[in-house]
C-alpha positions as CSV (number, residue, x, y, z in Angstrom):
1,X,0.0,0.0,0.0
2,X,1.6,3.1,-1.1
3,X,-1.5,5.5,-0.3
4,X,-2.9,6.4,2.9
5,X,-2.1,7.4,6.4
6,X,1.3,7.0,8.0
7,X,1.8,6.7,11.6
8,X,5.5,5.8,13.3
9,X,6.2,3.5,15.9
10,X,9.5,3.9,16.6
11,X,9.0,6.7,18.9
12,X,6.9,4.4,21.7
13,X,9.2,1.2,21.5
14,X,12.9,2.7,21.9
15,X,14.4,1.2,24.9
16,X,12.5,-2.0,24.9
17,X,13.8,-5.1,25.5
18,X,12.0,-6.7,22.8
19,X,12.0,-4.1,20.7
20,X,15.6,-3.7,19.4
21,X,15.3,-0.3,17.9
22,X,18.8,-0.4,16.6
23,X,17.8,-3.5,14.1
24,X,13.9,-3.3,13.5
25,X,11.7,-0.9,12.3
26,X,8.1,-0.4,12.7
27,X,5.2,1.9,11.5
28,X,1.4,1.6,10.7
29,X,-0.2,2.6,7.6
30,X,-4.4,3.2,7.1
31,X,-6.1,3.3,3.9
32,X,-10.2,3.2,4.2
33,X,-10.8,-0.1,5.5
34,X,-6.9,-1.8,5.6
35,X,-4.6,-1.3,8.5
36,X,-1.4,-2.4,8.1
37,X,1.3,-3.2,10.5
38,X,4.3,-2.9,9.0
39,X,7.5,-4.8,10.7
40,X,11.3,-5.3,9.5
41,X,14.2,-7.5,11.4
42,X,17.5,-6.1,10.5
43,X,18.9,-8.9,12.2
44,X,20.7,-12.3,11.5
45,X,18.7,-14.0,13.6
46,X,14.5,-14.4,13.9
47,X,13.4,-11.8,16.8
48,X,10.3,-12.2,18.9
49,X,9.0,-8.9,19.5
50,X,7.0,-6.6,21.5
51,X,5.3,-4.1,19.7
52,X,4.0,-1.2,21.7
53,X,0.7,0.5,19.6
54,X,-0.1,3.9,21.7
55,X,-2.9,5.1,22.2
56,X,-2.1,8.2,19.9
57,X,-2.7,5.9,17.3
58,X,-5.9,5.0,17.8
59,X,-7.2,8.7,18.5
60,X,-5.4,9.4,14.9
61,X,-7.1,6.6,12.9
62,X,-10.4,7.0,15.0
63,X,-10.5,3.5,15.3
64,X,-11.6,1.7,18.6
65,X,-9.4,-0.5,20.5
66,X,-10.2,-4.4,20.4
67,X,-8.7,-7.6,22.4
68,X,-7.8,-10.2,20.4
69,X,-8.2,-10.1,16.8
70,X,-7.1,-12.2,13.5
71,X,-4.5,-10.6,11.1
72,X,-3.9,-11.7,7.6
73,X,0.1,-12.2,7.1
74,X,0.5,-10.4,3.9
75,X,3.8,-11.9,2.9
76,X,3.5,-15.5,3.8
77,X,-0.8,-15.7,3.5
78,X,-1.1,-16.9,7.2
79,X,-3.5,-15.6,9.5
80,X,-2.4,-14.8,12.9
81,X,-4.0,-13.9,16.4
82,X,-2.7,-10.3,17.8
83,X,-3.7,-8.3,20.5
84,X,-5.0,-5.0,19.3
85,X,-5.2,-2.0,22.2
86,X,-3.1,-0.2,23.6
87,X,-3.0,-1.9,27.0
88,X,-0.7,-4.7,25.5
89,X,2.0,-5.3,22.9
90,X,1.5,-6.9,19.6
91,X,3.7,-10.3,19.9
92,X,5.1,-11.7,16.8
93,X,7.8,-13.7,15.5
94,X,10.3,-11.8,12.8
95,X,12.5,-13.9,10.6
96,X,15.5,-12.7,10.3
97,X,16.5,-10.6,7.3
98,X,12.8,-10.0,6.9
99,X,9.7,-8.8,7.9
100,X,5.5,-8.7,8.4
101,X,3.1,-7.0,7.0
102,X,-0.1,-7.9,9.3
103,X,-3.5,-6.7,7.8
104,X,-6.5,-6.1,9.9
105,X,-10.0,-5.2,7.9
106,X,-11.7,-2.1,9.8
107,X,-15.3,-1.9,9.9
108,X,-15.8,2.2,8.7
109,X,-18.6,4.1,8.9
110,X,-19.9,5.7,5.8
111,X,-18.8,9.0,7.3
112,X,-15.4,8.1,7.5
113,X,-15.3,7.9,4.0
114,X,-16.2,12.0,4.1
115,X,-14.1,12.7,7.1
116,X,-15.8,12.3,10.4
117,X,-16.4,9.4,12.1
118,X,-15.0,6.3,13.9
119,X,-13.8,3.2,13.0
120,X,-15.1,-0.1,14.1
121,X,-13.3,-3.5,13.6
């Protein structure tokens, strides 16, 4: 996805210890309904990480904070189980050299589409 909204994570995970700031990277992008998490291991090795989502991002996407949720993989097609709010960390496995691209489908409002609403998973 090359159009939408950009939102950085870097910012909220420096100085985590399993966020190694140094050799990943991290930001979200929105477009309409598509949220993308976007993650990259700069590392030899595969990293489990902790990914921190504020709660900044939310208020910016106007999108309401869930529990659990299913994400499509985008690289490898596999669906995976993430936590989605801000009171937890997304936890996923990185290979190394590599990265994830994990898609969640919003639920939006017709009124988003014109510029004011929320969004709904």
């Amino acid at each position: 996805m090359r159009e939408g909204d950009f939102y950085d994570l870097m910012y909220t995970n420096n100085g985590s210890d399993l966020f190694n700031a140094d050799k990943c990277y991290a930001f979200v992008r929105r477009k309409d309904k598509d949220l993308l998490i976007v993650l990259a291991n700069f590392e030899d090795s595969e990293k489990h990480t902790a990914v921190n989502l504020p709660h900044h991002l939310f208020e910016f996407f106007q999108i309401q904070e869930k529990g659990e949720i299913i994400a499509t993989e985008l690289l490898s097609g596999d669906k995976e189980c993430i936590t989605f709010n801000a009171n937890q960390c997304v936890l996923t496995d990185i290979p190394a050299y590599s990265g994830k691209i994990l898609k969640i489908k919003l639920l939006v409002a017709k009124k988003y589409l014109t510029g004011s609403s929320r969004s709904l998973l």
